[in-house]
N, C-alpha and C positions, 0 to 999 in steps of 0.2 A: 727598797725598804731601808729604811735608815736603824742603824743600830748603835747603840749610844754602849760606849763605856758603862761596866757596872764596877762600882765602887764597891771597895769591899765592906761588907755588913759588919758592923761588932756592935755590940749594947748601945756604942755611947751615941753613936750616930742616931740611931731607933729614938734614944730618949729626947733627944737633940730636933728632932722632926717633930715630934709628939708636942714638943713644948713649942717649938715654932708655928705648928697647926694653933695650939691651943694659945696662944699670942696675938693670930689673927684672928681667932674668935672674940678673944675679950676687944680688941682692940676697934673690930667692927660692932661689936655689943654699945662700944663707948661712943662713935660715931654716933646709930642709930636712937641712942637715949639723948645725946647734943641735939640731933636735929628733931628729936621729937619734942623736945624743951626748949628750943629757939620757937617752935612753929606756935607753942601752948601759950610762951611767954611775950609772943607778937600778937595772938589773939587776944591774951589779957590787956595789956596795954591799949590793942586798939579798942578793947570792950571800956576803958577806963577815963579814957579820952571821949570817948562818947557821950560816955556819963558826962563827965566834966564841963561839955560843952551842951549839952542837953540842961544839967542845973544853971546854967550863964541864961538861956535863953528862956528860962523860965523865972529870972529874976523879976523883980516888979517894975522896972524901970523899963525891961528890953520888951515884956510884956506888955504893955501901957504903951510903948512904942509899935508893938504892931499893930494893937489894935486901934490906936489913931491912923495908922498906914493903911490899914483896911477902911477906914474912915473917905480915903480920897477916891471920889469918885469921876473926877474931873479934873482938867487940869489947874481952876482957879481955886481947888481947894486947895491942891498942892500950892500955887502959890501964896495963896493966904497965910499957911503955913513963916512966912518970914518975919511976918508979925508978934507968933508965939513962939518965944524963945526955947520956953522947955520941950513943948510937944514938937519942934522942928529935931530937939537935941536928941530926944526918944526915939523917931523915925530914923533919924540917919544913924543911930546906934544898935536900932535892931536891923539895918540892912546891913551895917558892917558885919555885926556877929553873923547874919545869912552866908554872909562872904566868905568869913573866916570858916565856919563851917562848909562851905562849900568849898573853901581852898584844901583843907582837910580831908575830905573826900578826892580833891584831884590827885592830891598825891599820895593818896591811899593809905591816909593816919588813920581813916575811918573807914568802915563798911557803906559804899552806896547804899545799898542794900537797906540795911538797917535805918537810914535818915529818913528814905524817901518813905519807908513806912511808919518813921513815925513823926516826921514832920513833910511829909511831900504835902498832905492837906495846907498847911500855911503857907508854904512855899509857892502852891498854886494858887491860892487866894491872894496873895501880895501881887502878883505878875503887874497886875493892869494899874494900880496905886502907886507902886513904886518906879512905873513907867512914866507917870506924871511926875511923881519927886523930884526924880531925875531929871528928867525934862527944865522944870522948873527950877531947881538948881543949878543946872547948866546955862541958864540966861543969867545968875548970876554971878558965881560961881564956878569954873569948869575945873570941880575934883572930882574925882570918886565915880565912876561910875558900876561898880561891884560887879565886876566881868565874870568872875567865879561864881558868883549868885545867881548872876543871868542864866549860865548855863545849867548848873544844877535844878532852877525854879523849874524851867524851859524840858528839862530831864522830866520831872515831878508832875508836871500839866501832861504831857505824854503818856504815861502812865497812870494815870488818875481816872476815875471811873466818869462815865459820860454825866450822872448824878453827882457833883460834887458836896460835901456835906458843909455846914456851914458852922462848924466847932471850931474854934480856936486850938491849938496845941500849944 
């Protein structure tokens, strides 16, 4: 058995402990309020960014862009597309925003979660149009092929009920 030295007791010592106890109370008090306010002020942000990128892709131009993209149903629709300047500039502007939000998602600015429920519907509905674009663009062209998009759409179709709906978001 080990037996420790006892220190002699007087007040000031007692007051001394009392206040050091109560030093590590406040002072984990102040940890747990930081990390309960780091975690509040990371979900806000990513709730905010959501937003953000949610009114982008509801603009009328990025809009108008997908639903030309849903338009393509073959591959000579897509390349027809080289012809009309604007609606080619529409498509490839609502697949980069897909991108950017799906790059947003990779590294966790956003909630998967939340995209895929409320745009996984377009996401999967673009898969087979934008496979043509691409396509199509890449005999001209060899930019872009929106790797973050892929995989998120690809996430989206997986998860998507065997009846898909046919609304836009």
């Amino acid at each position: 058995m080990f037996l420790a030295a006892k220190a002699p007791t007087d007040g000031n010592s007692t007051v001394r402990d009392v206040l050091t106890v109560l030093a590590l109370f406040v002072s984990g008090g102040a940890l747990f309020l930081g990390v309960v306010n780091f975690r509040r002020a990371r979900r806000l942000d990513k709730r905010d960014l959501f937003l953000r990128m949610h009114e982008t892709l509801l603009e009328p131009g990025v809009v108008a862009g997908r639903r030309a993209l849903y338009e393509i149903r073959e591959p000579k629709h897509a390349e027809a597309l080289v012809y009309h300047e604007d609606t080619l500039t529409q498509v490839y502007r609502a697949l980069a925003m897909f991108d950017v939000l799906a790059l947003y998602v990779d590294n966790g600015w956003i909630d998967e979660a939340t995209v895929l429920d409320e745009w996984g519907n377009s996401l999967t509905r673009s898969i087979e149009p934008a496979k043509f674009f691409i396509e199509a663009r890449y005999k001209t062209t060899q930019w872009h092929s929106w790797p973050h998009y892929r995989a998120l759409a690809e996430k989206a179709r997986q998860r998507a009920p065997k009846e898909q709906s046919t609304t836009d978001t």
